[in-house]
C-alpha positions, -999 to 999 in steps of 0.1 A, spaced: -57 61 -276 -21 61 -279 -14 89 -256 -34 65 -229 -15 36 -236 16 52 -236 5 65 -203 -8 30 -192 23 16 -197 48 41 -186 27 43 -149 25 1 -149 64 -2 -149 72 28 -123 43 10 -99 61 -22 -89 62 -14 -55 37 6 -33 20 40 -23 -4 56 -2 -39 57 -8 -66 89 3 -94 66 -1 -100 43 34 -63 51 44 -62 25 64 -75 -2 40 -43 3 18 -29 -34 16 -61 -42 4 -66 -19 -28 -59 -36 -65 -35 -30 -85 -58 -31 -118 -83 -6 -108 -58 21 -104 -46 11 -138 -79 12 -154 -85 44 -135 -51 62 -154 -68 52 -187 -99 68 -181 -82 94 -170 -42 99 -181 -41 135 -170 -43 125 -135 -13 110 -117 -21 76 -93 -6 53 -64 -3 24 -78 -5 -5 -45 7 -42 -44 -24 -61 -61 -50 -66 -39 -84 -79 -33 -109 -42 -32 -96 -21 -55 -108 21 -50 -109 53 -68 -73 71 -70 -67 106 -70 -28 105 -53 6 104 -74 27 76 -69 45 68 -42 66 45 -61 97 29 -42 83 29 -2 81 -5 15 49 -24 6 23 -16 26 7 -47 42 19 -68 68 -4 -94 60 -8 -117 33 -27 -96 6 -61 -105 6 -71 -124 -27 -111 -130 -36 -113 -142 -71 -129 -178 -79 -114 -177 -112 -94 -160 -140 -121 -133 -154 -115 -122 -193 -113 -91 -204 -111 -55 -188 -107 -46 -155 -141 -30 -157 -158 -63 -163 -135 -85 -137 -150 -61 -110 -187 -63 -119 -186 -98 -115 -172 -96 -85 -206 -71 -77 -223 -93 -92 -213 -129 -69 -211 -104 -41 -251 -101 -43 -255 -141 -37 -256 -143 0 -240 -181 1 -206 -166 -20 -204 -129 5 -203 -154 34 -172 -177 16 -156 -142 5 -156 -127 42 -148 -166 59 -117 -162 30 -107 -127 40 -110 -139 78 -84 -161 70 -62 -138 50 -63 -115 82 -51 -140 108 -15 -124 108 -28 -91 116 -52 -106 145 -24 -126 156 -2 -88 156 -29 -68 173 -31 -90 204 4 -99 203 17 -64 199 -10 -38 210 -23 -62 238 -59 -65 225 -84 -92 235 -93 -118 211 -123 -105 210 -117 -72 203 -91 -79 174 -118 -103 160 -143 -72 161 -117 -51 140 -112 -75 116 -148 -72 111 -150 -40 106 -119 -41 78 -141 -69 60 -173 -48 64 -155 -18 47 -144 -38 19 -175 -49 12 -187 -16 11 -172 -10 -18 -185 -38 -33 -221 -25 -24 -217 6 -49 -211 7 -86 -193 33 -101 -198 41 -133 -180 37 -164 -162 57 -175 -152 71 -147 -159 108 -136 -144 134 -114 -178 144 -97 -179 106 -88 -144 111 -75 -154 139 -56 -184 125 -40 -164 92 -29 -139 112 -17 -159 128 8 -176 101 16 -147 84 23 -132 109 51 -169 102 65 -165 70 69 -131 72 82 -138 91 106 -172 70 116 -150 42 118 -123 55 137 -149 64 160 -160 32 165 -124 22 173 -122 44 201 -157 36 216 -141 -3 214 -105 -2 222 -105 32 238 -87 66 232 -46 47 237 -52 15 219 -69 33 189 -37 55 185 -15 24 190 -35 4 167 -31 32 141 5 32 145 5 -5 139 -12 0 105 9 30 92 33 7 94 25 -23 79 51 -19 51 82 -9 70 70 -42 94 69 -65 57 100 -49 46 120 -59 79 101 -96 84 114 -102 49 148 -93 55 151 -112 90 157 -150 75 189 -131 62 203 -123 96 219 -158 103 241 -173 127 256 -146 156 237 -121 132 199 -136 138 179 -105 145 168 -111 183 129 -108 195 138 -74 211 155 -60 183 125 -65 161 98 -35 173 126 -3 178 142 -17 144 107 -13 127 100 20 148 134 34 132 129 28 100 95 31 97 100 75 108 126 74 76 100 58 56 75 83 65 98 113 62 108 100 26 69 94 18 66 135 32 93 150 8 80 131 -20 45 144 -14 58 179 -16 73 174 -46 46 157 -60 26 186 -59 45 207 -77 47 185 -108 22 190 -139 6 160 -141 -10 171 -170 19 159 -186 15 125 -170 44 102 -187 73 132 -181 62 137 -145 60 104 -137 95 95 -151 109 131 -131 90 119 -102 109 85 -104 142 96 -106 132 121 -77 124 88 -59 156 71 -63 172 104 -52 152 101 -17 154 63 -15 191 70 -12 189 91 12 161 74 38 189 42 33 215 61 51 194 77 74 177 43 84 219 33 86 215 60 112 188 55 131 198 18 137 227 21 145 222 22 181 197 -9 178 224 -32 160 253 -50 162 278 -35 143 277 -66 117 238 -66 117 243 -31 103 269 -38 77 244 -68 69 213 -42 73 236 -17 49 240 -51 22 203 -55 18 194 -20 14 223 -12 -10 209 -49 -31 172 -32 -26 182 2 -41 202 -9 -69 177 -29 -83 149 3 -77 180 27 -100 189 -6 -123 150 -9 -132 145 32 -135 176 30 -162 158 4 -179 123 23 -178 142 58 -193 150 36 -222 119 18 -229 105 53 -227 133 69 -258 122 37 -280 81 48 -278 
């Protein structure tokens, strides 16, 4: 019991930030942060992603893909009524439970409607979608969710029900990116896919916009090639981390972890100066010195917080 709340706590610190998720890839801004910690004490020997709290949490079976940009666009999703007491076990069967009165699933998909409008708003802006086709794929994201909600896994957790959700997850992927394509066609799928890969890289930039003022403001055309370049050093960061991800012994959950960590700051590093790179050509040279401020502020707090986690770790 010690071991798993060592391990709890260790993986709670490191996972302040975001990850990537195997299960409904594309439904990553909407997994919960509490599931994936309940899911590490059930199971400590197996590393997780830990994602920005969410509304529909879902099985984890990745490491952690600890410092990347969050990965949601959007507002995240929220769909309690109310504070729920106890474990995280408990908090989701009620959810199952409301979920099964027809009045409440109608309130919960009118709320997530809501909590989607930026990304409709994005699609037709962006990917130039119809209303009524970017209303039809919000429909589908809420009908995935609920999905989840429609099964109950049970407790505790096991690996063959891993397994089986697993592979019926790349089925339902793949059914649902077919019924992208049969709506949007072939192009616009692909484009639309794009757009949700990256989610976080788009967050991380609309968040540090308001701090381009004056001569500095970051102009309308600036916006889309700046989140296209930084988004491909984002993803070849996420890629190198992967790799060495899989070669850790996650066995050994809390010592991989904190190796994996420092590996992260390592790589953060380095995507910062090749994102300096990359827009370069895309910014004035005082929107990159202000570009280089922000992501110097961002990655010393990511190595400041690491030092402090190395020595809460020495004191347990």
């Amino acid at each position: 019991m010690v071991r798993k709340s060592e391990v709890l706590l260790t993986l709670a610190v490191l996972g302040a930030s975001g990850l990537s998720l195997w299960f409904w890839s594309e439904l990553r801004a909407e997994r919960a942060l509490n599931a994936e910690l309940s899911a590490r004490v059930n199971a400590p020997s197996r590393a997780v992603d830990v994602p920005e709290p969410a509304s529909t949490p879902a099985p984890p079976t990745a490491t952690p893909l600890l410092f990347a940009a969050p990965v949601a666009a959007e507002p995240t999703p929220t769909s309690s009524p109310r504070h729920v007491q106890g474990r995280v076990e408990d908090w989701e069967a009620y959810q199952r439970k409301m979920m099964q009165q027809p009045k409440y699933r109608e309130a919960w998909r009118a709320q997530q409607r809501v909590n989607y409008q930026t990304r409709r708003e994005n699609v037709v802006r962006l990917l130039g979608l119809t209303p009524e086709q970017a209303d039809t794929i919000i429909e589908l994201e809420i009908d995935r969710q609920l999905l989840w909600y429609d099964r109950t896994p049970p407790d505790p957790m096991t690996e063959e029900y891993r397994q089986q959700m697993g592979a019926l997850a790349d089925q339902e992927e793949r059914d649902h990116q077919a019924k992208l394509g049969e709506l949007l066609g072939e192009e616009k799928r692909m484009r639309l896919q794009e757009y949700m890969d990256s989610r976080g890289t788009r967050m991380q930039v609309d968040r540090y916009r308001p701090q381009f003022t004056g001569a500095d403001m970051i102009r309308e055309d600036q916006v889309e090639p700046l989140i296209a370049a930084m988004h491909a050093e984002d993803q070849q960061m996420r890629r190198v981390l992967g790799e060495y991800r899989e070669t850790l012994d996650w066995n050994n959950a809390v010592a991989s972890t904190r190796q994996f960590g420092e590996r992260q700051v390592e790589e953060l590093k380095a995507a910062h100066q090749r994102m300096h790179a990359a827009a370069a050509p895309i910014l004035s040279s005082s929107q990159l010195q202000r570009l280089d401020e922000l992501l110097k502020r961002e990655y010393e707090r990511r190595e400041t917080e690491m030092r402090m986690q190395r020595m809460q770790a020495k004191t347990n």
